[in-house]
KELODREN-451300 format. One record per residue (C-alpha): y, x, z; residue in three letters; residue number from 1; chain. Coordinates in pm, whole numbers, plus 50000, padded with zeros to 5 digits. Last residue first. Layout:
KELODREN-451300
<pt <Y, X, Z>, 'ALA', NUM, 'A'>;
...
This chain:
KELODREN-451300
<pt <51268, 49566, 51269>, 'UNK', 287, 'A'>;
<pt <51067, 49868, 51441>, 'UNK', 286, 'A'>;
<pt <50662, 49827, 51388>, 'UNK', 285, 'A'>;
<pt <50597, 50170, 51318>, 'UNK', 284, 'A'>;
<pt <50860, 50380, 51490>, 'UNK', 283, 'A'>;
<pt <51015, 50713, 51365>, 'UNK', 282, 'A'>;
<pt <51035, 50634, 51021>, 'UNK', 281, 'A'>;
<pt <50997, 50884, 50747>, 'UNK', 280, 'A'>;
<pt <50713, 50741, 50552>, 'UNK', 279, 'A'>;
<pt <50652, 50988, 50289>, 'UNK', 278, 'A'>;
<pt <50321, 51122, 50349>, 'UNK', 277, 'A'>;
<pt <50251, 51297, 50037>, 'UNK', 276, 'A'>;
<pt <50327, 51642, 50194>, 'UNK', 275, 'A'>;
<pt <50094, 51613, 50512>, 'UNK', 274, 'A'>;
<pt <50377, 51598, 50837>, 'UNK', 273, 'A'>;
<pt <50267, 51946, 51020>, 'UNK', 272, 'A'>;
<pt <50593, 52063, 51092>, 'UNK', 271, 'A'>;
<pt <50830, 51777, 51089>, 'UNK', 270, 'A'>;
<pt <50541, 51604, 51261>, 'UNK', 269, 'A'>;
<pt <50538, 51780, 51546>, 'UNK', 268, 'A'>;
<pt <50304, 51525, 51741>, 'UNK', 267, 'A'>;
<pt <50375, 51216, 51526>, 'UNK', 266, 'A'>;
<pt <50696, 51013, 51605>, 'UNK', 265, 'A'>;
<pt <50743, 50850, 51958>, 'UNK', 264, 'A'>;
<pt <50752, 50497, 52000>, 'UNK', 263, 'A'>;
<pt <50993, 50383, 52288>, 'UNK', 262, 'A'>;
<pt <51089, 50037, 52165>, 'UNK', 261, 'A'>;
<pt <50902, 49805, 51918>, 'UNK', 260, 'A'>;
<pt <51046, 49523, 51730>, 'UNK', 259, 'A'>;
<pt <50935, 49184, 51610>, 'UNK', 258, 'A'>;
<pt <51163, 48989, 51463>, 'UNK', 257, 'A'>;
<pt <51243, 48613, 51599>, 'UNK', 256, 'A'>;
<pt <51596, 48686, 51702>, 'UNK', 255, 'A'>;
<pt <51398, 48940, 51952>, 'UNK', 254, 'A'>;
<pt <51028, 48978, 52039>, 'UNK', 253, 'A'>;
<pt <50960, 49278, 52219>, 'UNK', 252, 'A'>;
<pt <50665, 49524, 52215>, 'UNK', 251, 'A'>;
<pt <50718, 49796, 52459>, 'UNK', 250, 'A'>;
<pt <50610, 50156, 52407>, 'UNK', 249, 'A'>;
<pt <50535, 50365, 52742>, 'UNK', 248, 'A'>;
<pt <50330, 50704, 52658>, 'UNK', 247, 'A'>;
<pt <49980, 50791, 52549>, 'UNK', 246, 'A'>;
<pt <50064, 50623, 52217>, 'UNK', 245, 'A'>;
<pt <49741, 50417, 52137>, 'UNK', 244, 'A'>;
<pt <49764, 50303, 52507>, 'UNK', 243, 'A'>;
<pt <50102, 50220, 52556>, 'UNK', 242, 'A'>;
<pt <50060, 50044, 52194>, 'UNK', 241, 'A'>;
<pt <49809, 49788, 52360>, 'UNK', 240, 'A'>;
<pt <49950, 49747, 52664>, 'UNK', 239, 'A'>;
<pt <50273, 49630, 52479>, 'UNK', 238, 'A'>;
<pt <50110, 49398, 52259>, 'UNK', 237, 'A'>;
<pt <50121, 49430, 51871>, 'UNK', 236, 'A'>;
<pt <49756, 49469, 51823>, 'UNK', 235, 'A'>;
<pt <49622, 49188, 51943>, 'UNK', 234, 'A'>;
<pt <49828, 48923, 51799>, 'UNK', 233, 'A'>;
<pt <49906, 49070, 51484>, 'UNK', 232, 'A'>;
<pt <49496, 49091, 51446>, 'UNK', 231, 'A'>;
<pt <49271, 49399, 51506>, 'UNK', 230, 'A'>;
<pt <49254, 49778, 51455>, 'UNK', 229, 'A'>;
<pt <49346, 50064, 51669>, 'UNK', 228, 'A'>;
<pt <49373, 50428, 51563>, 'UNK', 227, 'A'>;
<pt <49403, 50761, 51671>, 'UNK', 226, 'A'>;
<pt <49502, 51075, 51543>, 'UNK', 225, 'A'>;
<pt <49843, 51099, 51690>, 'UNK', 224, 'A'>;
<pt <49859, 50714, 51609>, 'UNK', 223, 'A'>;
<pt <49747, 50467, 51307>, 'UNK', 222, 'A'>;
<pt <49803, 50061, 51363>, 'UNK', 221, 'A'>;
<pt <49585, 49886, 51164>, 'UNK', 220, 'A'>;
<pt <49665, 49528, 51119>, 'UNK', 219, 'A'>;
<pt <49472, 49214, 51095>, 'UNK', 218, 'A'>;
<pt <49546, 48913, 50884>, 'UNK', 217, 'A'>;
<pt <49883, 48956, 50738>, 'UNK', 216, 'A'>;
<pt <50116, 48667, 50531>, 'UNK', 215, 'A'>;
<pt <50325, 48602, 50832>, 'UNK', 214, 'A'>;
<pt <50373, 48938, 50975>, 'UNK', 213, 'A'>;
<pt <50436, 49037, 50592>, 'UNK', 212, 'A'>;
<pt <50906, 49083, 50615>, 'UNK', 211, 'A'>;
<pt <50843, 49175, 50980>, 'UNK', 210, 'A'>;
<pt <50596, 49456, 51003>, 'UNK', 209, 'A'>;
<pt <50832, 49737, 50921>, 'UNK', 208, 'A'>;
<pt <50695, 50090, 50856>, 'UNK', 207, 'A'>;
<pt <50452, 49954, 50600>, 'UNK', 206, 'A'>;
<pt <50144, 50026, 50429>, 'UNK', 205, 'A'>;
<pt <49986, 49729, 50217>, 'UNK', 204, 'A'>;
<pt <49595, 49735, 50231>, 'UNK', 203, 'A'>;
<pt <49511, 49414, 49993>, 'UNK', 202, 'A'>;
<pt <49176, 49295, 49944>, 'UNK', 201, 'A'>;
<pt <49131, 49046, 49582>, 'UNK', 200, 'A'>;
<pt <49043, 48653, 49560>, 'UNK', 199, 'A'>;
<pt <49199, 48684, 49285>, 'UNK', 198, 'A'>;
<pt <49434, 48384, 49371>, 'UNK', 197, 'A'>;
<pt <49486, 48511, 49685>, 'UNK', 196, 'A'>;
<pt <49495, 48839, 49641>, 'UNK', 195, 'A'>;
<pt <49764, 48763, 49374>, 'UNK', 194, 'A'>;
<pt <49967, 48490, 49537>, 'UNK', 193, 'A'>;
<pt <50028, 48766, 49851>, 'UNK', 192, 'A'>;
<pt <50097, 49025, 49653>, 'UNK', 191, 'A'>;
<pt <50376, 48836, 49466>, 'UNK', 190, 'A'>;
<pt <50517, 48638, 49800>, 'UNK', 189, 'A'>;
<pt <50590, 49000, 49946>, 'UNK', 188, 'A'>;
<pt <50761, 49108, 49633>, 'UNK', 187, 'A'>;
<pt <50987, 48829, 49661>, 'UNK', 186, 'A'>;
<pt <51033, 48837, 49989>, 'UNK', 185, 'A'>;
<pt <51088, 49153, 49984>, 'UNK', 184, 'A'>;
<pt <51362, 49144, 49673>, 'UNK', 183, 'A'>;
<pt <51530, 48857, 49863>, 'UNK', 182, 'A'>;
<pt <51574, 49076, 50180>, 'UNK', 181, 'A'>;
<pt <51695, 49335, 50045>, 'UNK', 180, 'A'>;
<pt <51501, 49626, 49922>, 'UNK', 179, 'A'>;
<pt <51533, 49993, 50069>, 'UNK', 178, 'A'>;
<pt <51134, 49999, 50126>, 'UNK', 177, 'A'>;
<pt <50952, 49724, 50048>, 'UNK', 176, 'A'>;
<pt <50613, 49876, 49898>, 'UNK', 175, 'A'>;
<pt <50615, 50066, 50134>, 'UNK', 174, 'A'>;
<pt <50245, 50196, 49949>, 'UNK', 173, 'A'>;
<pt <50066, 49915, 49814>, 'UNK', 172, 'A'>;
<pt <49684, 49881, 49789>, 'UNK', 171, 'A'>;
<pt <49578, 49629, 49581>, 'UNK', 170, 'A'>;
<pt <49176, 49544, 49550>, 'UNK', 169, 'A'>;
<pt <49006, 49336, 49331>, 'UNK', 168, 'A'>;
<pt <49269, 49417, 49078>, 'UNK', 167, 'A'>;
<pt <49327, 49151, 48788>, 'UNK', 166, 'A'>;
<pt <49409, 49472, 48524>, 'UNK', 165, 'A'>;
<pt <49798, 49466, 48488>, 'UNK', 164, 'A'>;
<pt <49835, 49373, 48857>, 'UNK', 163, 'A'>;
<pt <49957, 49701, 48932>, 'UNK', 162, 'A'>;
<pt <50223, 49701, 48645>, 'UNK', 161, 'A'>;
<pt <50380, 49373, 48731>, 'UNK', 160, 'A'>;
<pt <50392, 49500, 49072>, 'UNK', 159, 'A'>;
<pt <50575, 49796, 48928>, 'UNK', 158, 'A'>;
<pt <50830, 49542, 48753>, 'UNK', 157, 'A'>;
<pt <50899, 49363, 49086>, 'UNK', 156, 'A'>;
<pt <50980, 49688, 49271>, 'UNK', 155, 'A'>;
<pt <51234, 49767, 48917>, 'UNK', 154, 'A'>;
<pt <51425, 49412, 48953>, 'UNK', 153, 'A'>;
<pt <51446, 49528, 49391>, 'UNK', 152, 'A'>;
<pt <51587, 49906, 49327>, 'UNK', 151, 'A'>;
<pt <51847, 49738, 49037>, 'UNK', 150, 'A'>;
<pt <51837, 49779, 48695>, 'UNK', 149, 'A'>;
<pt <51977, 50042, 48476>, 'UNK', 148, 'A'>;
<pt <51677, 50318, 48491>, 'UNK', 147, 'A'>;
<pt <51491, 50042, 48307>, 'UNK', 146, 'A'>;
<pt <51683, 49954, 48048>, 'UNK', 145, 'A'>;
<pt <51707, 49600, 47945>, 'UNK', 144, 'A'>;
<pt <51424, 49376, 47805>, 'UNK', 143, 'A'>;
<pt <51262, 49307, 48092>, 'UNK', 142, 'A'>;
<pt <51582, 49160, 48261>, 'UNK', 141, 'A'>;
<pt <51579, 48810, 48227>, 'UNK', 140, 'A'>;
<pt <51186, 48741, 48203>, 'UNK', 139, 'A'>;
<pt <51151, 48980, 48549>, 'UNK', 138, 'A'>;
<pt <50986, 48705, 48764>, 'UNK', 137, 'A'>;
<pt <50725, 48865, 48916>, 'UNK', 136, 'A'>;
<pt <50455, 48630, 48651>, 'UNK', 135, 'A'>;
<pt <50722, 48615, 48350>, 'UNK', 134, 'A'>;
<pt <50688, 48982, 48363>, 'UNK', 133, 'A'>;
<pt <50271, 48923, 48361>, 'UNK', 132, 'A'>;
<pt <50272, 48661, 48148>, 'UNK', 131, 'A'>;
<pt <50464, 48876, 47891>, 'UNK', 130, 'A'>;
<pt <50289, 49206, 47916>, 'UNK', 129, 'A'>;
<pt <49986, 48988, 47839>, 'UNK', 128, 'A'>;
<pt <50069, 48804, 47530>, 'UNK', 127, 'A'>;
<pt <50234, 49141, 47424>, 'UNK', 126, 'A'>;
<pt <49890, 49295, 47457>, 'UNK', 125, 'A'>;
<pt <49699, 49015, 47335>, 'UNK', 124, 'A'>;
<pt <49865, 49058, 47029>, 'UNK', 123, 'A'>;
<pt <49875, 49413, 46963>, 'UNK', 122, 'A'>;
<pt <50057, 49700, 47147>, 'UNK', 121, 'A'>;
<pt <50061, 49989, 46975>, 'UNK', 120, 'A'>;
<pt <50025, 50286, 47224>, 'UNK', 119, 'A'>;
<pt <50089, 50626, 47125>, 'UNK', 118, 'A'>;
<pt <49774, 50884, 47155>, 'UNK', 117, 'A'>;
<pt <49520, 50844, 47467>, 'UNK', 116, 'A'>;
<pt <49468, 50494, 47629>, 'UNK', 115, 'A'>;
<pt <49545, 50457, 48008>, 'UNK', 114, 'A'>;
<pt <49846, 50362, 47939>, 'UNK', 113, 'A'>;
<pt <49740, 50006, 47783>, 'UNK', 112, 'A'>;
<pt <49796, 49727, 48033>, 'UNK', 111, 'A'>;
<pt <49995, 49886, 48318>, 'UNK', 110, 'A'>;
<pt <50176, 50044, 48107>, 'UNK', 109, 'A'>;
<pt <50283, 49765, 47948>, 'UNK', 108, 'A'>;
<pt <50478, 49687, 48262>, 'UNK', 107, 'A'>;
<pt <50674, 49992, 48245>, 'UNK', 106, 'A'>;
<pt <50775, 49971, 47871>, 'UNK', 105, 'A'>;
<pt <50863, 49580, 47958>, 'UNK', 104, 'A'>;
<pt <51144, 49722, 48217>, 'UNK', 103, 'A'>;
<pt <51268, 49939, 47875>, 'UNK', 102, 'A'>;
<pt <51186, 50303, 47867>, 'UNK', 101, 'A'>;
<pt <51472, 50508, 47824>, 'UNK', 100, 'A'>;
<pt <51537, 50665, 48180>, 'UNK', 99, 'A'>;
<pt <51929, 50767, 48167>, 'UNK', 98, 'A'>;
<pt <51960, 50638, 48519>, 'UNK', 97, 'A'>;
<pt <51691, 50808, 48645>, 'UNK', 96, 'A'>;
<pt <51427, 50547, 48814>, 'UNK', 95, 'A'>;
<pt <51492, 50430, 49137>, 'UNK', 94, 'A'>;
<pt <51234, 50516, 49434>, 'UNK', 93, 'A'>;
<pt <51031, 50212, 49594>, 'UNK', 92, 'A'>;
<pt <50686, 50361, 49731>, 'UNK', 91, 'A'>;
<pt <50385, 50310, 49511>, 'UNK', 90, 'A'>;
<pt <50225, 49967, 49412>, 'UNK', 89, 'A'>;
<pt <49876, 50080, 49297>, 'UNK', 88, 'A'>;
<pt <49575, 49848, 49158>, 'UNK', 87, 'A'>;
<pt <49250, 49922, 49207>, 'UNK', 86, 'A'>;
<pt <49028, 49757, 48916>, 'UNK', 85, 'A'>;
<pt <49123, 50048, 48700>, 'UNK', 84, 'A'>;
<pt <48929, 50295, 48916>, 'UNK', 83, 'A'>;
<pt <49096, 50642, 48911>, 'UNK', 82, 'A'>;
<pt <48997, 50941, 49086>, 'UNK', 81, 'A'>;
<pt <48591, 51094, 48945>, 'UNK', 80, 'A'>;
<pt <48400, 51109, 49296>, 'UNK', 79, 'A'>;
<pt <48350, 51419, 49426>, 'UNK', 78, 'A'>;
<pt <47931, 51551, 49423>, 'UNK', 77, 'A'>;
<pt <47826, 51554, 49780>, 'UNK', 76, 'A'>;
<pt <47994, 51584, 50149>, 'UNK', 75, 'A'>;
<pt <48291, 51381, 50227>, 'UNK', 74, 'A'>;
<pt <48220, 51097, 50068>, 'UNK', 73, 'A'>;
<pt <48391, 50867, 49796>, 'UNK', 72, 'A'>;
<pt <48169, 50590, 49680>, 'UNK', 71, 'A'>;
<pt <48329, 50362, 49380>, 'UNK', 70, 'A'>;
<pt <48195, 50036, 49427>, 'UNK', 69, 'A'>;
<pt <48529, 49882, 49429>, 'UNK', 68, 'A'>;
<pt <48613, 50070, 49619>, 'UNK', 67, 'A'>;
<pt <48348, 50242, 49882>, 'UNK', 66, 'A'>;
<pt <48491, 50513, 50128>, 'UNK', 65, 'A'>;
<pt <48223, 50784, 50341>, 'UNK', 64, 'A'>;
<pt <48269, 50977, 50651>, 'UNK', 63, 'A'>;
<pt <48382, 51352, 50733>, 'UNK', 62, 'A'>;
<pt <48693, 51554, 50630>, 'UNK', 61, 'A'>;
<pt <48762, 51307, 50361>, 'UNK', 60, 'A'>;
<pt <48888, 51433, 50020>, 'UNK', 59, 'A'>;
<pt <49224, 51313, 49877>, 'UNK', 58, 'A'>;
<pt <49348, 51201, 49545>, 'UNK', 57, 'A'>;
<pt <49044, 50964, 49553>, 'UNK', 56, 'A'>;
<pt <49229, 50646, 49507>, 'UNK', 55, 'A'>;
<pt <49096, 50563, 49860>, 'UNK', 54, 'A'>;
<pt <49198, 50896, 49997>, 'UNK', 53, 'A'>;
<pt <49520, 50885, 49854>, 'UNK', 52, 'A'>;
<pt <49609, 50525, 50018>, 'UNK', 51, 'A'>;
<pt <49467, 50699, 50349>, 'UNK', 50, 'A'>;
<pt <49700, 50969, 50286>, 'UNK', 49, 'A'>;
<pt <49984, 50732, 50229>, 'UNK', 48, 'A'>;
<pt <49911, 50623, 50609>, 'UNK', 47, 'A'>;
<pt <49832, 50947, 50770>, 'UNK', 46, 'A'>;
<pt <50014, 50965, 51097>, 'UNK', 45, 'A'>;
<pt <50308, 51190, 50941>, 'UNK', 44, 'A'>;
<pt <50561, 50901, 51039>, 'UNK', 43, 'A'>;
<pt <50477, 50621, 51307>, 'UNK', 42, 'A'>;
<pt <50228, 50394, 51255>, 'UNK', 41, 'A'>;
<pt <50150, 50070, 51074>, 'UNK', 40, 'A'>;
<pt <49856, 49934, 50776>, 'UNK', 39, 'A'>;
<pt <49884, 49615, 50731>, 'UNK', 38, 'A'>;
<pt <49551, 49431, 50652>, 'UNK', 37, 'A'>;
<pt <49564, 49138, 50399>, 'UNK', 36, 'A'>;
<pt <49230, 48974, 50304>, 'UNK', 35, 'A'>;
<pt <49125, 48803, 49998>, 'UNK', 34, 'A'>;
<pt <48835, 48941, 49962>, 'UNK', 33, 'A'>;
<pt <48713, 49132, 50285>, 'UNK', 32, 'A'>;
<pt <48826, 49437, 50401>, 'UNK', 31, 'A'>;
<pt <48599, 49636, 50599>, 'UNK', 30, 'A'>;
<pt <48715, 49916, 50801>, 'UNK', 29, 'A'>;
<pt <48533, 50204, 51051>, 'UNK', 28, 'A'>;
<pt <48763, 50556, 51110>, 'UNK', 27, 'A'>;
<pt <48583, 50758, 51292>, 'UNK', 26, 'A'>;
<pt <48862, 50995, 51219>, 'UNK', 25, 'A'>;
<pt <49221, 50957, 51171>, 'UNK', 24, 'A'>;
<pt <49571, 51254, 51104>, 'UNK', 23, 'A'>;
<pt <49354, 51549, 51264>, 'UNK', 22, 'A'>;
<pt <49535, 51878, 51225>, 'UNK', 21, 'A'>;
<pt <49413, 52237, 51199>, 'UNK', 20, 'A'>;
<pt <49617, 52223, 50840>, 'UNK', 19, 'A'>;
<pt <49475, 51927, 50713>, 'UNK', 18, 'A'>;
<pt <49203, 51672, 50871>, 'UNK', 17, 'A'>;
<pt <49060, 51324, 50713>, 'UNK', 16, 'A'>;
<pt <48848, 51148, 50920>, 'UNK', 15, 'A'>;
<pt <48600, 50869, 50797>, 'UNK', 14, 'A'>;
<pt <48293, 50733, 51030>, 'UNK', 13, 'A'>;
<pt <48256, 50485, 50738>, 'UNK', 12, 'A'>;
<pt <48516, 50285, 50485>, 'UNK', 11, 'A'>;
<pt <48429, 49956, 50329>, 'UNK', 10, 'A'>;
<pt <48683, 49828, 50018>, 'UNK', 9, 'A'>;
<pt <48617, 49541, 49746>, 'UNK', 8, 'A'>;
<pt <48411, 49339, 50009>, 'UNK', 7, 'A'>;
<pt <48098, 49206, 49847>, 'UNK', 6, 'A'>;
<pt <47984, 48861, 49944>, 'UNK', 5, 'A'>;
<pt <48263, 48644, 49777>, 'UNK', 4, 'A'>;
<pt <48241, 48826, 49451>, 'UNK', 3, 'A'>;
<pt <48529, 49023, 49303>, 'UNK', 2, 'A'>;
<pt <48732, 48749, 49063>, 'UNK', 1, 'A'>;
């Protein structure tokens, strides 16, 4: 477990710009152990490439990231990517159909694919790829195909994967996207009994703030280059997103989901969108 004192992630004056275009800068966040912090905004506003920057796929413009104790900075020698104590839940897409691995096969990655030549798992291994499928749930179809299961059965075994190593911090990229609503809450209640048994941060992008409002403890909510940061409370707030946006944007409440009205994508965002950022919706917080 990462020490009480020490947050796993503290980012510094960052900015990150590509092609002539700022996505964030002056960007100042702490998470603490066990803390949740949603990130929100609308597409082509940086999100995944804040995930990136973190796993140090990307390389800030300005500023300075610590994971883990890993310092990324702008300026200086570049960090080596990869920190096996950050864990990675990437965006839901289903496997090929004819994929041959097994849902264990993916798991067990998690615990021994970072070792060169073919893996044999020992012991411990198989003692471990077990707790961890019986962990998210996936004891009844592990052993089946893994391009035959469903979106949701395949979401659980990547969390599996992620938490493979006890991560001090998790960072999770839509991680919810095109499940139903038993498969998020299932994956939702995962993440959330990991970081806070583990004591370990968790940055979990999202275009929909509903299935985690209840689990998060602040959000950041990225705009045309901007940013605001704070709890559910006082970010979601229709003064509040009038302002990040430049233009009207109502928070309402409705059928007890949040949902937000009159967000307007990223400044030409089908043109300048960066390639990894994936999130296609128009509206951040939208139900």
């Amino acid at each position: 477990m990462p020490s009480a004192e020490v947050p796993p992630l503290e980012i510094t004056g960052a900015a990150l710009t590509r092609g002539g275009r700022t996505l964030w800068s002056g960007l100042d966040l702490t998470v603490n152990p066990g803390e949740m912090i949603a990130v929100l905004g609308p597409s082509g506003s940086g999100k995944t490439t804040l995930l990136r920057s973190i796993l140090g796929l990307e390389r800030l413009s300005a500023g300075e990231i610590t994971a883990l104790g890993t310092v990324r900075q702008a300026q200086g020698p570049k960090a080596k990517a990869g920190n096996r104590r950050i864990g990675y839940v990437p965006q839901q897409r289903p496997l090929p159909r004819d994929t041959a691995l097994r849902g264990r096969d993916l798991v067990a990655l998690g615990v021994d694919g970072h070792r060169f030549g073919l893996p044999i798992p020992s012991r411990g291994t198989r003692a471990r790829v077990d707790a961890l499928i019986d962990a998210v749930g996936g004891t009844a179809f592990a052993d089946r195909p893994a391009g035959s299961l469903s979106g949701g059965e395949q979401q659980r075994l990547r969390v599996g994967q992620a938490l493979a190593d006890n991560p001090g911090l998790l960072l999770c990229d839509e991680p919810l996207t095109s499940l139903d609503l038993a498969n998020q809450r299932a994956v939702v209640t995962l993440i959330d009994k990991h970081r806070r048994d583990a004591g370990a941060g968790v940055l979990l992008v999202t275009h929909d703030i509903n299935p985690v409002l209840g689990q998060v403890d602040r959000i950041l909510y990225l705009a045309h280059g901007r940013f605001t940061l704070g709890t559910p409370d006082e970010v979601l707030r229709t003064e509040v997103l009038t302002s990040l946006y430049g233009a009207p944007v109502f928070v309402l409440r409705a059928g007890g989901r949040l949902v937000v009205v009159g967000a307007p994508d990223a400044e030409e965002a089908h043109h300048h969108a960066d390639d990894h950022d994936h999130d296609h919706d128009g509206e951040g917080a939208h139900a």
